[in-house]
LOKEVEX-16949 format. One line per 4 residues: number of its first residue (from 1); their letters; for each residue z, x, y of N, C-alpha, C. Coordinates in nm, 2 decimals. Atoms other than C-alpha are relative to their C-alpha. Example, Ala and Ser with C-alpha at 12.3 -4.5 7.8 and 13.67 -1.06 7.14 Angstrom:
1> as> 0.00,0.09,-0.12,0.78,1.23,-0.45,0.00,0.09,0.12; 0.00,-0.09,-0.11,0.71,1.37,-0.11,0.08,-0.08,0.11
***
This chain:
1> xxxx> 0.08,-0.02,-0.11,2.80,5.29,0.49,0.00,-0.12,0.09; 0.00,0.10,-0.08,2.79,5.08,0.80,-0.13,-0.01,0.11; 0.12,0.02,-0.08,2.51,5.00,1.06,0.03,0.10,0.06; -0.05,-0.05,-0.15,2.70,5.14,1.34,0.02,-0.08,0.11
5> xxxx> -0.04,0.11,-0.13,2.79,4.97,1.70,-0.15,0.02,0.05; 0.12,0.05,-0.07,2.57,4.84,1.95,-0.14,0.02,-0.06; 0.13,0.07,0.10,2.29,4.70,1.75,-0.05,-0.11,0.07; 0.08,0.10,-0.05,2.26,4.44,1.93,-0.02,0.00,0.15
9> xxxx> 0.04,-0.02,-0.08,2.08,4.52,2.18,-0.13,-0.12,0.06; 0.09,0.10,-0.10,1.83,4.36,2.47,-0.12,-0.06,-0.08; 0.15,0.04,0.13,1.52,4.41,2.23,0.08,-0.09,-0.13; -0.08,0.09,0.07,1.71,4.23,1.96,-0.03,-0.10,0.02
13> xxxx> -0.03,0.11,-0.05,1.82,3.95,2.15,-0.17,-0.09,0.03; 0.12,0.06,0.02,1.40,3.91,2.28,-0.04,-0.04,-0.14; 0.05,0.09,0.13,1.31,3.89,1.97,0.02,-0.11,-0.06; -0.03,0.12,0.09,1.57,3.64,1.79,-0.07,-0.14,0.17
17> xxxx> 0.04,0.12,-0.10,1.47,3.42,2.15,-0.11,-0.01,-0.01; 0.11,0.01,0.07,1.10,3.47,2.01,-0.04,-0.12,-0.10; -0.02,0.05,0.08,1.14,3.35,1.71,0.05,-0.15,-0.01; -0.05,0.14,0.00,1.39,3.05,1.77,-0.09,-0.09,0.07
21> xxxx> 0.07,0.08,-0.07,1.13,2.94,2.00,-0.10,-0.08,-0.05; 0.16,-0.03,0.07,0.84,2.98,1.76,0.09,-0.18,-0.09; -0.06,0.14,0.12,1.07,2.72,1.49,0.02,-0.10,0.10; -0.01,0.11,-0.12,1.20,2.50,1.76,-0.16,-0.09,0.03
25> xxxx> 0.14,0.07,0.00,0.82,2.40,1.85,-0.01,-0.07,-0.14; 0.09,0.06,0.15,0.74,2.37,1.47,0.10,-0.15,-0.03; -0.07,0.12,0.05,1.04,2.14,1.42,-0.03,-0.13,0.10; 0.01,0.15,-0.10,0.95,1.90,1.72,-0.12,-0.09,-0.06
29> xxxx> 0.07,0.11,0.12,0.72,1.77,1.40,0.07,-0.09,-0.03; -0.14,0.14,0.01,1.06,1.55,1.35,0.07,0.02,0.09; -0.05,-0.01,-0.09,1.11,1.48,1.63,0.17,-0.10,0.05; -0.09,0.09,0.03,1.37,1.24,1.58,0.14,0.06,-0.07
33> xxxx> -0.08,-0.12,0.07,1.58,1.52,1.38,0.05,0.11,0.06; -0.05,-0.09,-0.04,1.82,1.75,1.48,-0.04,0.16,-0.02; -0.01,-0.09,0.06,1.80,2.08,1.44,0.12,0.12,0.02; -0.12,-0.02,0.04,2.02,2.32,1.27,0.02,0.14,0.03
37> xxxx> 0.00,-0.16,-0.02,2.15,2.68,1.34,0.12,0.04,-0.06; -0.10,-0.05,0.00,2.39,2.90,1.21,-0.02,0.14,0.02; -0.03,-0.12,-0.08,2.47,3.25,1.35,0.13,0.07,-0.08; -0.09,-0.06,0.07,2.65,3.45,1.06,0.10,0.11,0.00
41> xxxx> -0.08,-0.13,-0.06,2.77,3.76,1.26,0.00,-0.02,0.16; -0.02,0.02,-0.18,2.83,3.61,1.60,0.07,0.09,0.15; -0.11,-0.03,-0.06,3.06,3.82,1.75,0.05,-0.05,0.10; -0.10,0.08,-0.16,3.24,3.73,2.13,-0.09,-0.08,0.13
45> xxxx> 0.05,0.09,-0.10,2.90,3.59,2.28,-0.11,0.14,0.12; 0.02,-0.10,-0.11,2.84,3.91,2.51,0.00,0.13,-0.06; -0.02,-0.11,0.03,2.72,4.27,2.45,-0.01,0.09,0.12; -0.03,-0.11,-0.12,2.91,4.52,2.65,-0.10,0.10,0.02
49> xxxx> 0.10,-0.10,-0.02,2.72,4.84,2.57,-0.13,-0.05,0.03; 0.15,-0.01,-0.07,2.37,4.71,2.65,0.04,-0.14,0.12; 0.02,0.02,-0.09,2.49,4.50,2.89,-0.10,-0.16,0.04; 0.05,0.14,0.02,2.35,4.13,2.78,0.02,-0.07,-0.09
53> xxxx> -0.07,0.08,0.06,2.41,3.82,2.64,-0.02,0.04,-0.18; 0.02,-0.01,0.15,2.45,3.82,2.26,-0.06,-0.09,-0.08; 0.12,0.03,0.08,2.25,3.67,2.00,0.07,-0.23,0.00; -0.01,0.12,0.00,2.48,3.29,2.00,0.01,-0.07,0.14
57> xxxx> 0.06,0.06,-0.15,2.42,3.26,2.41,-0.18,0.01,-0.01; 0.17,0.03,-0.01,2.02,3.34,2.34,0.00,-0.15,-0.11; -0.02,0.09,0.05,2.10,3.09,2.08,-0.05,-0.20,0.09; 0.02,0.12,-0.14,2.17,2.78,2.31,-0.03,0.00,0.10
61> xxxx> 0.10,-0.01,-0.07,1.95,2.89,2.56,-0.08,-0.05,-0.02; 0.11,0.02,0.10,1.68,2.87,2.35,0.01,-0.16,-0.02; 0.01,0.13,0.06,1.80,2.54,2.19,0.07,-0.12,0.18; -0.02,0.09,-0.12,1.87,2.38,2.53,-0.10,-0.04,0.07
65> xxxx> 0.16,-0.04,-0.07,1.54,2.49,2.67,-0.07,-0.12,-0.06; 0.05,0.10,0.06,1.40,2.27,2.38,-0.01,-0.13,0.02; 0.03,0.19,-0.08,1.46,1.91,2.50,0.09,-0.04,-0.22; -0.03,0.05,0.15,1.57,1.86,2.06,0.16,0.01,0.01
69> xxxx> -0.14,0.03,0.06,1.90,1.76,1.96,0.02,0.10,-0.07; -0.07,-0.12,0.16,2.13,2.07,1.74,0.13,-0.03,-0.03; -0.13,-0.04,0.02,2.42,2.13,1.57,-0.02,0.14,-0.08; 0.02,-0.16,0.03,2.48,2.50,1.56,0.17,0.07,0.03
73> xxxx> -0.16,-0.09,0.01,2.78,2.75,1.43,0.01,0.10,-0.02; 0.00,-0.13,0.00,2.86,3.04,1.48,0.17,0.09,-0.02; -0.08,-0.06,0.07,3.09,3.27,1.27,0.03,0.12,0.02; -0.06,-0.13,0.01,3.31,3.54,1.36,0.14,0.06,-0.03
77> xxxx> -0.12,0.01,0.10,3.61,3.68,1.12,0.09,0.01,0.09; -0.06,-0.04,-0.08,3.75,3.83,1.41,0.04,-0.08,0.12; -0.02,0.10,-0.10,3.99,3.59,1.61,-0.03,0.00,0.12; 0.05,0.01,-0.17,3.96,3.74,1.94,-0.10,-0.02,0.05
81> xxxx> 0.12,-0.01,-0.08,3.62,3.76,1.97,-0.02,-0.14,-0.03; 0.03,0.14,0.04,3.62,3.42,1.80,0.03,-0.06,0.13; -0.06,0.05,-0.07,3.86,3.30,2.06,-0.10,0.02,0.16; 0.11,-0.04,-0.18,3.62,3.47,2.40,-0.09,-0.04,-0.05
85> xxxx> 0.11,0.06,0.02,3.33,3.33,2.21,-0.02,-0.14,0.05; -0.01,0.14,0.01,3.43,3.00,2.16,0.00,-0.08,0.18; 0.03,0.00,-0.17,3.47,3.00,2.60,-0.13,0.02,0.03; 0.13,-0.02,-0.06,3.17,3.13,2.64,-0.15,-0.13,0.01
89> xxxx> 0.08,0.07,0.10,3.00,2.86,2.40,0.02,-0.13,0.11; -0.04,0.14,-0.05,3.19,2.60,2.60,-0.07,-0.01,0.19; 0.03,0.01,-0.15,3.02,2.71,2.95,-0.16,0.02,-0.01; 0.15,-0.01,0.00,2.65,2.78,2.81,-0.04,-0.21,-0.07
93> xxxx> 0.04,0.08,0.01,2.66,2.44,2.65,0.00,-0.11,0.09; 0.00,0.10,-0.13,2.78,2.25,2.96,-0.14,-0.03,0.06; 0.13,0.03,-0.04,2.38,2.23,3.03,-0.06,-0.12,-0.09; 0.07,0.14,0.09,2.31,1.99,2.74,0.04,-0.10,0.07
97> xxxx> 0.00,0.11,0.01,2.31,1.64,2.77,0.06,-0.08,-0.09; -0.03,0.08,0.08,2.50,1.42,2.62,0.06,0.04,-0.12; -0.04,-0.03,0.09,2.60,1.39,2.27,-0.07,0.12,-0.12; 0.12,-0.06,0.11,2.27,1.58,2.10,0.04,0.15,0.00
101> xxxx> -0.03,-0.19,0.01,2.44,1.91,2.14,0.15,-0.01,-0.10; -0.11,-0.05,0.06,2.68,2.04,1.88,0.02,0.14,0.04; 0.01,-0.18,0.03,2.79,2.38,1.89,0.18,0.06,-0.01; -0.13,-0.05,0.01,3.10,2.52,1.73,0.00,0.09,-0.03
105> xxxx> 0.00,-0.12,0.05,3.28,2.83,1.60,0.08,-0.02,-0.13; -0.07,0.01,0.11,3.43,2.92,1.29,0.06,0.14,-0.05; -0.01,-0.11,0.01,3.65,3.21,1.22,0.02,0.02,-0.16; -0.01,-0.02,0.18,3.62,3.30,0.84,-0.11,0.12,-0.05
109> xxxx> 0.07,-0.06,0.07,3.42,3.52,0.59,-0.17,-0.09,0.02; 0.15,0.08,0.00,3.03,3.44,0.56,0.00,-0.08,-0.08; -0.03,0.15,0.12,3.04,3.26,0.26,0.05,-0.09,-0.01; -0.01,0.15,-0.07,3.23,2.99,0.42,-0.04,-0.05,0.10
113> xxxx> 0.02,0.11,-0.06,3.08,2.95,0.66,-0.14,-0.02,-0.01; 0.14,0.11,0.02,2.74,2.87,0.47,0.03,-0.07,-0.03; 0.00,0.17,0.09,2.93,2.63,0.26,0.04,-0.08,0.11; -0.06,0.12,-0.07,3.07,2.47,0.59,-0.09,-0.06,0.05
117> xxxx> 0.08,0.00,-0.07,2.74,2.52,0.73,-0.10,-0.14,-0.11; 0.08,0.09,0.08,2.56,2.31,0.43,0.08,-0.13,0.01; -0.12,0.13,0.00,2.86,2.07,0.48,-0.06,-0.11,0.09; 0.10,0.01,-0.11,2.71,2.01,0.81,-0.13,-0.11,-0.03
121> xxxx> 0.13,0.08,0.02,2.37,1.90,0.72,-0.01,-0.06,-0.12; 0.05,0.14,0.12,2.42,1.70,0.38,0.10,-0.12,0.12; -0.04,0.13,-0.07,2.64,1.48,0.65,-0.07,-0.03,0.09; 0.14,0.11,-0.09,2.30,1.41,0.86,-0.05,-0.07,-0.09
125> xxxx> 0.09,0.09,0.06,2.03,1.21,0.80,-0.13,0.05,-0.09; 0.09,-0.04,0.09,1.83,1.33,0.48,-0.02,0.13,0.00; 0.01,-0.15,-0.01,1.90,1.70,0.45,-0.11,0.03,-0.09; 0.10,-0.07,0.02,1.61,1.77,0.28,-0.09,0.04,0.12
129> xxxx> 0.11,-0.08,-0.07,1.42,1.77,0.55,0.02,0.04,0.18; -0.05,-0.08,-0.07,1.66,1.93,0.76,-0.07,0.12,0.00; 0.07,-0.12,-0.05,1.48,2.20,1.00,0.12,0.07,0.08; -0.12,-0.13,-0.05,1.68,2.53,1.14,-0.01,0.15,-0.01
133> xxxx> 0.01,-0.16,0.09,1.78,2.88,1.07,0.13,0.04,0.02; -0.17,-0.08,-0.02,2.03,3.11,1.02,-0.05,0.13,-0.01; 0.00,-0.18,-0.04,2.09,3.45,1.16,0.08,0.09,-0.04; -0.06,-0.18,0.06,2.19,3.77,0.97,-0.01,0.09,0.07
137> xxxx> -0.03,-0.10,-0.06,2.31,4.03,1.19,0.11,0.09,-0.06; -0.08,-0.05,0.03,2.54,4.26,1.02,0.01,0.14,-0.02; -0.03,-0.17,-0.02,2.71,4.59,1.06,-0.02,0.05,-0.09; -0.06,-0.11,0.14,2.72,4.71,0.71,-0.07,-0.13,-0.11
141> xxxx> 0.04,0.07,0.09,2.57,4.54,0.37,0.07,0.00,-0.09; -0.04,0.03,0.12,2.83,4.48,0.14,0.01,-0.14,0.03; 0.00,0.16,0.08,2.92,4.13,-0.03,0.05,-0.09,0.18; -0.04,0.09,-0.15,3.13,4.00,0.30,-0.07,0.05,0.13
145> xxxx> 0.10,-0.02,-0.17,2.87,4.11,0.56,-0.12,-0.08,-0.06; 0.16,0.10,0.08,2.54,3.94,0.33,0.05,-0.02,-0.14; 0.01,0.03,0.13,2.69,3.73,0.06,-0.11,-0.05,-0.05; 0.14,0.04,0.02,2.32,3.76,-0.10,-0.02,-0.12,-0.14
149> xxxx> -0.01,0.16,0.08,2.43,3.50,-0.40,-0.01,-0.11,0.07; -0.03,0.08,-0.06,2.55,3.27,-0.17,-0.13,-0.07,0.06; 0.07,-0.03,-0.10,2.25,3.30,0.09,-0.12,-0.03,-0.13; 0.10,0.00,0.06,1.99,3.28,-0.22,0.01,-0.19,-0.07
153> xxxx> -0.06,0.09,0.02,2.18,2.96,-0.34,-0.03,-0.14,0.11; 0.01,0.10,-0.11,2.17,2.78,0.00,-0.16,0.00,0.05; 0.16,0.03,0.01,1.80,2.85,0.04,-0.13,-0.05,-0.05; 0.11,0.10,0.13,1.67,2.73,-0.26,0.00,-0.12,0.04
157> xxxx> -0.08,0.13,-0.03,1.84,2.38,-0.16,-0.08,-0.03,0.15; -0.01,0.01,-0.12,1.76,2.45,0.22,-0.14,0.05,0.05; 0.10,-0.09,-0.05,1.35,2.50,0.25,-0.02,0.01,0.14; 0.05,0.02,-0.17,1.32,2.38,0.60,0.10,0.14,0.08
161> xxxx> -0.07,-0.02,-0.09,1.57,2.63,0.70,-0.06,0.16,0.01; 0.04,-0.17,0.02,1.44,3.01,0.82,0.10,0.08,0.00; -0.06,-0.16,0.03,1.56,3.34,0.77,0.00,0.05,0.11; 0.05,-0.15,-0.09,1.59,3.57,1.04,0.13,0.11,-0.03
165> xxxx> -0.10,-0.12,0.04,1.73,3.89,0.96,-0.01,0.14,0.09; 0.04,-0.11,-0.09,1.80,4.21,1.19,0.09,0.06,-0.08; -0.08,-0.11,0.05,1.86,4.51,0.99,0.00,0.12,0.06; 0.06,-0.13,-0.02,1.92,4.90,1.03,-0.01,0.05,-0.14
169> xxxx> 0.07,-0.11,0.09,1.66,5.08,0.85,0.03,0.13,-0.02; 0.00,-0.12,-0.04,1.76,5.39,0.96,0.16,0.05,-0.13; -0.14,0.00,0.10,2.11,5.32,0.74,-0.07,-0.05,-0.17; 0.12,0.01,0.17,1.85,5.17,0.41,-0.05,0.14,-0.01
173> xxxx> 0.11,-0.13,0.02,1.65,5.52,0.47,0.13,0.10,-0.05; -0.11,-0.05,0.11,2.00,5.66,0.34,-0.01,-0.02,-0.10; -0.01,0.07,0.16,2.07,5.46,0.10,-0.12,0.04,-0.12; 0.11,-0.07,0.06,1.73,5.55,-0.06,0.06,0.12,-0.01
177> xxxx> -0.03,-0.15,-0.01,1.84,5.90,-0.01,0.13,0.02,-0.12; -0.09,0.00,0.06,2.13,5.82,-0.21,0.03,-0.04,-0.15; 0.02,0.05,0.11,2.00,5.65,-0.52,-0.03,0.10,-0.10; 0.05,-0.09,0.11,2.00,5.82,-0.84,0.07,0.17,0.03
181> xxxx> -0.04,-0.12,-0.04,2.15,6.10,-0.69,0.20,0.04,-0.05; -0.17,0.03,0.05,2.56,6.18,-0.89,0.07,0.03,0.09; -0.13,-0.04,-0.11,2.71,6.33,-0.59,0.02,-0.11,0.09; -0.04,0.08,-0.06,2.67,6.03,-0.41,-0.05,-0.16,-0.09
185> xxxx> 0.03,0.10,0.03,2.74,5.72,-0.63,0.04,-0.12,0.06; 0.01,0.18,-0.03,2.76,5.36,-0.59,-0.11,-0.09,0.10; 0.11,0.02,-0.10,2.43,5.32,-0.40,-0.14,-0.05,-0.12; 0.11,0.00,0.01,2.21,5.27,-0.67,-0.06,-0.16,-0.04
189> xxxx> 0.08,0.19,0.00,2.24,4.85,-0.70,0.02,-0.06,0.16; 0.00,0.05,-0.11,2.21,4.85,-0.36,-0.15,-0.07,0.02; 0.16,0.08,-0.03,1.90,4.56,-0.22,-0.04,0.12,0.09; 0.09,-0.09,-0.05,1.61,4.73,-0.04,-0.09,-0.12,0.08
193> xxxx> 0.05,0.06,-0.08,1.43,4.60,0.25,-0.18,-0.04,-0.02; 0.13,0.05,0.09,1.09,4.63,0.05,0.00,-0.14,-0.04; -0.01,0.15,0.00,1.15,4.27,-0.10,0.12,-0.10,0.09; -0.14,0.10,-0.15,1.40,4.16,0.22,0.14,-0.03,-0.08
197> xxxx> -0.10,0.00,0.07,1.66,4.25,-0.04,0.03,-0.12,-0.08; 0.03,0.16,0.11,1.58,3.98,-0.29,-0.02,-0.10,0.05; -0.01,0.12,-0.09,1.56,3.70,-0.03,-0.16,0.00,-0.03; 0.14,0.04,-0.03,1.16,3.76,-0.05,-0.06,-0.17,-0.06
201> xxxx> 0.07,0.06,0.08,1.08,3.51,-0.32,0.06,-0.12,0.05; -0.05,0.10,-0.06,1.27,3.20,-0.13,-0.10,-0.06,0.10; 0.11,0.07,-0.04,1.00,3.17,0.09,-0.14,0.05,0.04; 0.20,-0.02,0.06,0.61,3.19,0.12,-0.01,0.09,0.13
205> xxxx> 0.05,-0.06,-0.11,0.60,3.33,0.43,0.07,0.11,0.10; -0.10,-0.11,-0.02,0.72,3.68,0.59,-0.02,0.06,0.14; 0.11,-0.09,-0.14,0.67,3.84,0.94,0.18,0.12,-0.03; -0.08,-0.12,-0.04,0.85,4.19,1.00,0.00,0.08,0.13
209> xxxx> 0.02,-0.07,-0.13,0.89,4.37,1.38,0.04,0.11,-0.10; -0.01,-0.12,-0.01,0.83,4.68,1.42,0.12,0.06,0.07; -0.16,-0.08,-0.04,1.15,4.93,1.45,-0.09,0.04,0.14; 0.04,-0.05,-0.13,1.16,5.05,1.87,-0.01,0.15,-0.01
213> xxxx> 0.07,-0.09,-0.01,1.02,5.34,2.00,0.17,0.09,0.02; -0.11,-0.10,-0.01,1.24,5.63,2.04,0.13,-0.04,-0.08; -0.09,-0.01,0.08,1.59,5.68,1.88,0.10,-0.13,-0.04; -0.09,0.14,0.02,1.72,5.30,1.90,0.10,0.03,0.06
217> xxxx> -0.11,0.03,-0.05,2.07,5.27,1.92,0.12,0.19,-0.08; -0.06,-0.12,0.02,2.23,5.61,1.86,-0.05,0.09,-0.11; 0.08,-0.02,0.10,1.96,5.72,1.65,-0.05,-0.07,-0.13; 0.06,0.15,0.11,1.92,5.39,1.42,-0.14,-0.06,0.08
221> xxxx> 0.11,0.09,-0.06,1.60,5.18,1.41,0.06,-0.14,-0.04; -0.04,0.18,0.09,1.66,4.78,1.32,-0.10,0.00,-0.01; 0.09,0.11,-0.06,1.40,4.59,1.26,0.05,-0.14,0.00; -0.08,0.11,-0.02,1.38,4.22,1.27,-0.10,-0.08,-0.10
225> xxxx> 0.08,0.02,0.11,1.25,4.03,0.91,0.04,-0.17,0.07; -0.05,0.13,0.02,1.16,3.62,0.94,-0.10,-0.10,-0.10; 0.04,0.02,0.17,1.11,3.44,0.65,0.00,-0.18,0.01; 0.03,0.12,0.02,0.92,3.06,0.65,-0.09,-0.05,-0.13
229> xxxx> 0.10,0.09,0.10,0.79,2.81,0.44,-0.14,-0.09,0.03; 0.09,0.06,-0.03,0.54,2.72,0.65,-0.09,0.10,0.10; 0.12,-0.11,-0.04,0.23,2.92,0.78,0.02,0.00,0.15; 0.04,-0.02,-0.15,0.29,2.79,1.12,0.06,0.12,0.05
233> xxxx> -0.03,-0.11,-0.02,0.39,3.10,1.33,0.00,0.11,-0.04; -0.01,-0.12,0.12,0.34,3.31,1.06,-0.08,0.11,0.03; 0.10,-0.08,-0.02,0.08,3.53,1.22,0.00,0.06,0.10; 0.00,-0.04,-0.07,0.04,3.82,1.39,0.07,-0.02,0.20
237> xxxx> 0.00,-0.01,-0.07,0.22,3.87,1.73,0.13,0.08,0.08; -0.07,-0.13,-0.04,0.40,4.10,1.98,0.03,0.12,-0.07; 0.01,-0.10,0.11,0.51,4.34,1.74,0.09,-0.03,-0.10; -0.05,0.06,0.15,0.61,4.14,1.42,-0.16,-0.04,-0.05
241> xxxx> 0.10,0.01,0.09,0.36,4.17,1.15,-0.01,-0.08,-0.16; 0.03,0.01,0.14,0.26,3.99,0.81,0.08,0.07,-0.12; -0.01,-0.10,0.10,0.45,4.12,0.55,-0.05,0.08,-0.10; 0.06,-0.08,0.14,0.22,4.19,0.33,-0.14,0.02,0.04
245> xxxx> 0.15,-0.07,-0.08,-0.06,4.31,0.61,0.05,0.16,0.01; 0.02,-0.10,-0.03,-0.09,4.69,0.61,0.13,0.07,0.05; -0.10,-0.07,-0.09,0.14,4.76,0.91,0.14,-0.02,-0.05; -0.08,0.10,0.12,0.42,4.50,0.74,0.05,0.10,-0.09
249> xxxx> -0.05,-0.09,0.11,0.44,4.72,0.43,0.03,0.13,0.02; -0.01,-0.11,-0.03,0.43,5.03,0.58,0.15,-0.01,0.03; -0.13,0.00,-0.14,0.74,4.93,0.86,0.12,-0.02,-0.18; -0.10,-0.02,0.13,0.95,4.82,0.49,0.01,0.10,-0.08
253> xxxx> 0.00,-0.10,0.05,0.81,5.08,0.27,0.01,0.11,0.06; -0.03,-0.15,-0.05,0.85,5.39,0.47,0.11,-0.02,0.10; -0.14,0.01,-0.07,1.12,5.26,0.68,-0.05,0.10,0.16; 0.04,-0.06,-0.06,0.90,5.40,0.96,-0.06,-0.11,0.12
257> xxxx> 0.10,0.08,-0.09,0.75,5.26,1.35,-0.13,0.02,-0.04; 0.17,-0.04,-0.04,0.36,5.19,1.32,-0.03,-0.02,0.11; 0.07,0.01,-0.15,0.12,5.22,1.60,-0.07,-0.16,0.02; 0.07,0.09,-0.06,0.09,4.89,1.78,-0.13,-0.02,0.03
261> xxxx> 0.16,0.02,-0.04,-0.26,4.71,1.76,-0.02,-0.08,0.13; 0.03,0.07,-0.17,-0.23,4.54,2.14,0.13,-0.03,0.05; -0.11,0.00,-0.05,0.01,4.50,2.38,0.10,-0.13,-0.03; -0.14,0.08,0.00,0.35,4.31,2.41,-0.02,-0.17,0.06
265> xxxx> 0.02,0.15,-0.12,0.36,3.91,2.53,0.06,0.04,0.11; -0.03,0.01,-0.20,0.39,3.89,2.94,0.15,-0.05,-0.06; -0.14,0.06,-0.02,0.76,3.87,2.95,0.10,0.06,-0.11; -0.08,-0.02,0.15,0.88,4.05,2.62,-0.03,0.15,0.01
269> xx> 0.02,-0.14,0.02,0.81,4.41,2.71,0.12,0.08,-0.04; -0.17,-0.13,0.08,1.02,4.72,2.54,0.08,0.03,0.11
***
């Protein structure tokens, strides 16, 4: 089973520009320290069908906006898009300053490019208390779309770093449908978005958006899971919930939208 295309859509993109915002602030606690990003399903930079930038231009937006020093990589197996990314990357970063911006590509499987990606930050200054994240976007959940060894491996090692994950639910609400069932095997050791597919216990702190209103992206919902070690941001807003407040469990365990308790931030509407 696969996601399907255009997933990454405008709502998407608000959100991961949300989020990186929300960490970015928290890291300007070291201020003296870079911060780190990787972008594990990057694709070419640009999404045709909806028609806006992709998740590694909100990327360095985001981290440009900040005033902090990064080094950030972004991974896609596929040369050509590798190759129109890697342009794109070279005309959004022309805004930095100086030497405090990194930002490269890497075309390979996922699993190299966390180990290139941890290569990275044990060659700064004191990777432990290396701040950052890395972003899971992926069409489909087998081993080379979320090597979840790998990924469980590099975060035990890597607390400072978040999680953000954008899945489709609507492709899990199969899968469920599929477990236990003989006419359709090999579904039943598949992870489940109830514990963030094993990733839960890595760190203390969980927020979940709510899947969009109407049919999504060709009848898929995504949401969007992010996963810290530290309470800051951790609470209630636009429509990412607590994981383990009411609405939170519901949006995982039923694989279902809830009803919004107040409106959207000024500037982040559906």
């Amino acid at each position: 089973m696969s996601q399907g295309q255009g997933q990454s859509t405008a709502r998407k993109e608000r959100g991961l520009a949300m989020v990186l915002r929300t960490g970015l602030l928290i890291s300007k606690a070291l201020p003296d320290r870079p911060y780190w990003h990787l972008d594990m399903h990057a694709g070419c930079g640009w999404n045709d069908k909806a028609d806006c930038p992709g998740s590694p231009i909100i990327a360095i937006e985001e981290l440009n906006r900040s005033g902090k020093s990064y080094t950030a990589l972004f991974c896609e197996r596929e040369r050509a898009l590798c190759e129109q990314l890697r342009g794109r990357l070279a005309f959004a970063t022309h805004e930095a300053m100086g030497s405090s911006a990194n930002a490269g590509t890497t075309c390979q499987d996922n699993r190299g490019a966390l180990h290139d990606f941890a290569d990275l930050i044990a060659g700064g200054d004191d990777p432990r208390f290396a701040m950052g994240s890395v972003f899971i976007d992926p069409n489909g959940f087998k081993e080379e779309d979320v090597p979840l060894d790998a990924l469980r491996g590099f975060f035990a090692v890597h607390r400072r770093i978040d999680i953000i994950l954008n899945v489709n639910v609507s492709l899990f609400a199969r899968v469920r449908g599929c477990k236990g069932n003989p006419n359709t095997p090999g579904f039943d050791d598949w992870p489940d978005p109830a514990d963030v597919f094993g990733l839960k216990p890595l760190k203390n702190y969980w927020l979940v958006r709510n899947p969009p209103r109407g049919n999504g992206s060709g009848g898929e919902r995504f949401i969007m899971l992010v996963g810290r070690n530290t309470a800051a941001g951790m609470t209630r807003f636009e429509e990412f919930y607590p994981l383990e407040s009411p609405r939170g469990k519901a949006i995982v365990c039923d694989l279902v939208r809830v009803q919004p308790d107040q409106p959207n931030l000024p500037g982040f509407e559906e």
